[in-house]
N, C-alpha and C positions, 0 to 999 in steps of 0.2 A: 751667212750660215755656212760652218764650216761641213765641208760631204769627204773629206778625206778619208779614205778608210784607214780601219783600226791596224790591219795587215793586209799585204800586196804579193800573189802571189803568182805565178806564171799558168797554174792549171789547178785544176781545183784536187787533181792528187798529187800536188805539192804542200797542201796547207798537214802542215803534222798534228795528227789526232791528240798526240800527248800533249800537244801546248795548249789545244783546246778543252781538254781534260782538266788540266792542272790552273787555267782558267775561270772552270766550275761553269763551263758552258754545258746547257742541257738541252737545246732545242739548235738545232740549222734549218735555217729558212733557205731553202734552195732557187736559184734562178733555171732555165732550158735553156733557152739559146742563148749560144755562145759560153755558156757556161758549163753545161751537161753534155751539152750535142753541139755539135758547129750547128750555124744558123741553115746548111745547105745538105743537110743530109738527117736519116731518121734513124739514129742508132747512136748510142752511146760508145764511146771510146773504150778501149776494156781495160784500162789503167783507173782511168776514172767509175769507170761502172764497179772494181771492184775497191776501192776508197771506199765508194759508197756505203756496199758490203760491211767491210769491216767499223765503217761508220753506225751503221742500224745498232752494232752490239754496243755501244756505248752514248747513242743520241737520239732524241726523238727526232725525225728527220719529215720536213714537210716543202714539197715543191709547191710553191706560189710563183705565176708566171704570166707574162702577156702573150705567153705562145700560143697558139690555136690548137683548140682540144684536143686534138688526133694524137699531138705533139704529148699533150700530158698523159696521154693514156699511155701512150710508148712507155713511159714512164713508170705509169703502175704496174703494166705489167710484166716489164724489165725488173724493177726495183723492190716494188711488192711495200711501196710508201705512197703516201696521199699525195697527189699532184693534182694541182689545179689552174688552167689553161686560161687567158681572159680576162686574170686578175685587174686589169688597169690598172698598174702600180707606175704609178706612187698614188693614184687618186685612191680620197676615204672608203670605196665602196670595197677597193683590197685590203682593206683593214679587217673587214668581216670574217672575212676567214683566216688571218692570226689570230683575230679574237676566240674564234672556235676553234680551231687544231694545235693552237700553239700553249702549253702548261707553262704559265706564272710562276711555276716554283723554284725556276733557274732561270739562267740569262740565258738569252736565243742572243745567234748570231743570223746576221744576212749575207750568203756566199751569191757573189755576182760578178757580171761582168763591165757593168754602167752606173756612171755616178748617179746619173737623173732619173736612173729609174729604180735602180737596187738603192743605191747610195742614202737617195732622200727617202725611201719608203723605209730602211735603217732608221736615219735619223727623225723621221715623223714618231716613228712608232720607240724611241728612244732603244732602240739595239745598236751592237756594232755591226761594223761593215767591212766583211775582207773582201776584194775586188781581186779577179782574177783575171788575166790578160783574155780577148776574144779566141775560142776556140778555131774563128774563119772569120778571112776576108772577107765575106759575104755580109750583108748584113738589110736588111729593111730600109726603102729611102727614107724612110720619116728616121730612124737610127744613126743612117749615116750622116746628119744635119746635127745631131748631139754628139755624136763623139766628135765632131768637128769643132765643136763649143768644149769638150770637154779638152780636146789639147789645148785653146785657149786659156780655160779657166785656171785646171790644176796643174800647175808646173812641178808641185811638191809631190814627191813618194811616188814618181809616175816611172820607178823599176820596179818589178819583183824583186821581192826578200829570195836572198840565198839560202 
């Protein structure tokens, strides 16, 4: 099963809105930690919080995450987008709510930080997947045991695009 993602990019306000535009992407499926927020602190980056910004005016934008709730509420009421904490992703039960938040009538993308958990919830659910480097060293021991598997696995694409 290939989890490479589709683009690789150091932060996730490096990904350029116009290439996802011109794409015909209509929905981002967003990850929290280490994607939004480093995994060790409760605030958004203000590069990245205002990506976001300027992301709302052109995306339907929905945070699905294993973060704990507190985490995703940061979120909404930072961002003023649906964020949801506890997803279990990649398991089916995180499927229910792309099922419900996310419009069929463009292609969604999945912006994250992990192949095994954005990656394959991407590729379950047939989206792309841009990976974006970890915002922190920090990370959850059960996390730190996958990205450990993940320098094994993928030797491909493992820089950020310029």
């Amino acid at each position: 099963m290939n989890l490479e993602p589709t683009a690789y990019f150091s932060r996730v306000s490096d990904i350029p809105l116009d290439m996802l535009i011109s794409d015909g992407v209509g929905t981002l499926v967003v990850d929290v930690d280490n994607t939004l927020m480093p995994y060790d602190e409760d605030s958004i980056p203000d590069d990245i919080a205002e990506w976001m910004r300027k992301a709302k005016r052109h995306f339907t934008i929905v945070v699905i995450s294993n973060t704990k709730p507190y985490r995703a509420k940061i979120i909404r009421k930072t961002l003023h987008v649906p964020a949801y904490g506890m997803c279990m992703k990649p398991l089916p039960i995180s499927w229910l709510v792309l099922r419900r938040r996310v419009p069929k009538d463009k292609p969604a993308v999945v912006i994250g930080d992990q192949f095994f958990t954005d990656g394959l919830y991407a590729k379950w659910n047939n989206l792309k997947f841009i990976k974006v480097e970890p915002l922190s060293p920090k990370d959850a021991a059960h996390t730190k045991v996958t990205r450990w598997l993940e320098k094994i696995l993928f030797t491909t694409n493992t820089k950020p695009s310029d």
